[in-house]
C-alpha positions as CSV (number, residue, x, y, z in Angstrom):
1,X,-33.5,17.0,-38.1
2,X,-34.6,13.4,-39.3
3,X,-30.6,12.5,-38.9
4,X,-30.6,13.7,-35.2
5,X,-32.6,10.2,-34.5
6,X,-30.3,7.4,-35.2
7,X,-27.4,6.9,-33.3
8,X,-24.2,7.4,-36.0
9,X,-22.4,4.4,-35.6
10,X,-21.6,3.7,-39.5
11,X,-21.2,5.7,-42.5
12,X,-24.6,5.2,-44.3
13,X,-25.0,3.3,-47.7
14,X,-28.5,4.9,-48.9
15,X,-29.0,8.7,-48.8
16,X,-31.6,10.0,-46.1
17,X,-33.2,11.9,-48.4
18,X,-34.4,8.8,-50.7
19,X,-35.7,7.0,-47.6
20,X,-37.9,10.0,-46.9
21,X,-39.1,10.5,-50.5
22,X,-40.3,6.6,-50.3
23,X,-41.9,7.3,-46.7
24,X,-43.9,10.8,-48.5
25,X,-44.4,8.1,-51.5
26,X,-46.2,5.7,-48.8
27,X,-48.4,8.9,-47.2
28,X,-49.5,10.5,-50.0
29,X,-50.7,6.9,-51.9
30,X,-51.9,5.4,-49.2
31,X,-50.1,1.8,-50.5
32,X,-48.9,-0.7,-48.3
33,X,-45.3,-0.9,-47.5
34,X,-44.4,-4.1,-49.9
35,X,-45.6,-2.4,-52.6
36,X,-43.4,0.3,-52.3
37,X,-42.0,1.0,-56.0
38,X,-38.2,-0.5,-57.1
39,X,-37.1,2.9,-57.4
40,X,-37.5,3.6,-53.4
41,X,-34.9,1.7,-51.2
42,X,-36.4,-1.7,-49.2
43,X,-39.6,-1.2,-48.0
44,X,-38.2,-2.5,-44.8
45,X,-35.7,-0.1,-44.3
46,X,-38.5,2.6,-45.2
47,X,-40.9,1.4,-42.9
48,X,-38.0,1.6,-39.9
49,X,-37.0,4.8,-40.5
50,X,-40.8,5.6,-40.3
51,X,-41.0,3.8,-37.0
52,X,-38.3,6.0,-35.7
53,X,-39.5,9.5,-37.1
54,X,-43.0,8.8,-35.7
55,X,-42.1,8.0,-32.5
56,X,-42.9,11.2,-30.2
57,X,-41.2,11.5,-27.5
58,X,-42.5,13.6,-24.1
59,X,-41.3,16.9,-24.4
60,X,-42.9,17.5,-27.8
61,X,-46.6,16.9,-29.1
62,X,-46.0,15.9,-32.3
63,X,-43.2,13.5,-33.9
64,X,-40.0,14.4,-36.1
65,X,-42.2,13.3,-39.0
66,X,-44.8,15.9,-38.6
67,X,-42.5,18.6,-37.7
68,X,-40.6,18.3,-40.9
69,X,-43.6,17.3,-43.0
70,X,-45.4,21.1,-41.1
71,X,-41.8,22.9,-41.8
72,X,-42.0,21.4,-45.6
73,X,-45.5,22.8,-46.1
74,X,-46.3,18.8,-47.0
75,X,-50.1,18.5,-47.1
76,X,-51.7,15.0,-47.8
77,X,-55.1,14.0,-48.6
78,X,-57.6,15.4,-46.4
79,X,-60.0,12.7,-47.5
80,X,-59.6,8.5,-47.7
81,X,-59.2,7.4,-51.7
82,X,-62.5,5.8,-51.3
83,X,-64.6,8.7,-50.1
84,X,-63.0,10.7,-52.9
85,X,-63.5,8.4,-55.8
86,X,-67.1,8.2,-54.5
87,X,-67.2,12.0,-54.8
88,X,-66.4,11.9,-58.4
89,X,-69.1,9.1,-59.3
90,X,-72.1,10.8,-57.5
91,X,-71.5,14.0,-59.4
């Protein structure tokens, strides 16, 4: 699914799946993009492939991101870090 997207007009250099592990990386730490880890490919190149998986287009609701993030059975934080880490202090 996340390959139907882009246009194949050259062999690719870095593997799909790495490029979505650093965009899942980016979701579930809630980092910003430059501080994406070494181990990850660019940050840029992350954060374009993102662009173009979020996009929805007007015959579906949601985006190819969400569809393979519902199909994966990928949930992320259902609260902000902050309102969490606020949780644990009060207690």
């Amino acid at each position: 699914m996340l390959e139907s997207v882009r246009k194949k007009t050259r062999p690719r250099i870095i593997d799909l799946y790495h490029i979505f592990c650093g965009v899942l990386y980016i979701l579930k730490s809630g980092c910003q993009w430059r501080m994406l880890p070494k181990c990850f490919p660019k940050w840029e190149l992350c954060y374009y492939y993102f662009n173009l998986w979020n996009n929805k287009d007007k015959k579906s609701p949601d985006s190819i991101l969400e569809i393979v993030l519902k199909k994966i059975g990928w949930r992320g934080p259902t609260k902000q870090w902050s309102e969490r880490e606020n949780q644990f202090c009060n207690n």
